[in-house]
Structures are given as C-alpha cells and as structure tokens.
C-alpha positions in Angstrom: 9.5 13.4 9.2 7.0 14.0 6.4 6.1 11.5 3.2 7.1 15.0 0.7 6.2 12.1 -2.1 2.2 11.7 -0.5 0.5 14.8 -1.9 -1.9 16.5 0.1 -5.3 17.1 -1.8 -5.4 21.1 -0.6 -2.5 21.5 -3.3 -3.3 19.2 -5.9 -4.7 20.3 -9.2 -8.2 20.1 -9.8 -8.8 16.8 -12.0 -5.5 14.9 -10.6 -5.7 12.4 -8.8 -5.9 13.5 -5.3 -8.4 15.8 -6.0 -10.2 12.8 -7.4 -10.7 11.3 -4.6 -11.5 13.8 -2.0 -14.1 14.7 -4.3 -15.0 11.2 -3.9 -15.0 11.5 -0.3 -16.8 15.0 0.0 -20.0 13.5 -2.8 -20.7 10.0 -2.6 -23.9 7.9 -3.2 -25.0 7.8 0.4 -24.5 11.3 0.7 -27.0 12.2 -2.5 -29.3 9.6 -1.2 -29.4 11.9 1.6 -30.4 14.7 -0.4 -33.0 13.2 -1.8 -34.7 11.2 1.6 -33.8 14.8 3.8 -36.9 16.1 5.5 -37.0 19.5 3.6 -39.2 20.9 1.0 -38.3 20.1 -2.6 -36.6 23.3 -3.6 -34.2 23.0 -1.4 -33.4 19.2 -2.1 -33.5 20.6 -5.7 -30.6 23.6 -5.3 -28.7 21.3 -3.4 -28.6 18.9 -5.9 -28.1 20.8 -8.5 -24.9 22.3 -6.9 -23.8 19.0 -6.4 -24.5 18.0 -9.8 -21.8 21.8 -11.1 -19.6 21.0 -8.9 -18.9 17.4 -10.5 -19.1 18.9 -13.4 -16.8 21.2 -13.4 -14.5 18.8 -11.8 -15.3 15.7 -14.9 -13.6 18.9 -16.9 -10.8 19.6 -15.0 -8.9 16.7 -15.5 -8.2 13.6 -17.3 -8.9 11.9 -14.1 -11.9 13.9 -13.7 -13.8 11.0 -15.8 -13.2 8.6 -12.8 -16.4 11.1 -11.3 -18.7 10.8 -14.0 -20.8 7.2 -12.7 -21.0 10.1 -9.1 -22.5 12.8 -11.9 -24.9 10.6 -13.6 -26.2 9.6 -10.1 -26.6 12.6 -9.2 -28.6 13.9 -12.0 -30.6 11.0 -12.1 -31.4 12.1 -8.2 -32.3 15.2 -9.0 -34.7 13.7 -11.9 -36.4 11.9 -9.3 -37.0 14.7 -6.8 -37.9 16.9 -9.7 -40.4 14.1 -10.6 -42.0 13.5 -7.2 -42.1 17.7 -6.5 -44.8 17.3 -10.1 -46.9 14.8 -8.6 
C-alpha cells in the first residue's frame, strides 16, 4: 500500500516544498566546500560553482518556498568569491 498523501519530489513543482528539500539534499554546504577544496584547476572549480550558484537561483524564483534556499545561494556565491580570489593571486 502506498502513502498517495507523501509526495514524491520527481512530481512536485519547482519551489514547493518537496522540491525544497531535495534541492537541499542534491547542494549542501559540505558539498560546495567540496568544490572549492577539489584537486582541479580553478576554472573548473569556477563553472561548477557557478552552475551551482543558477541552479539555486532559478529555484529561490520558483517558489515561495524557494527562499528557504537562499542562506545555500549566498554560500555558494561567497565560495565562488573565494576561488575567484585565490585563482588572482
């Protein structure tokens, strides 16, 4: 028997809840962290972030809950300052 009243993220709208979350899951600190420590050269580091960075972005617009990512988006961009900053040096 299935929980019909648990909805699964695949079918959620982008910016409810659900969608929210597994965003959550898919970019988290440790997981930008990793972007920025990873043992590749700083362009790459850079593009990665920087997809990162749209993709919460366009999810923060989706949605009403899409505010809930926004302390995930300023992380991220102030990652991508800092590898940005150390690529300069």
């Amino acid at each position: 028997m299935s929980d019909d009243s648990k909805q699964s993220p695949l079918k959620s709208p982008l910016g409810a809840r659900a969608d929210v979350q597994t965003t959550a899951d898919d970019f988290n600190p440790g997981a930008i962290t990793a972007l920025v420590m990873a043992d590749e050269p700083y362009e790459g580091r850079e593009e990665a972030l920087c997809k990162v960075i749209e993709e919460l972005e366009a999810r923060v617009k989706a949605g009403r809950r899409g505010e809930d990512l926004q302390p995930l988006l300023q992380e991220a961009r102030t990652a991508l300052e800092t590898v940005r900053r150390h690529n300069r040096s």
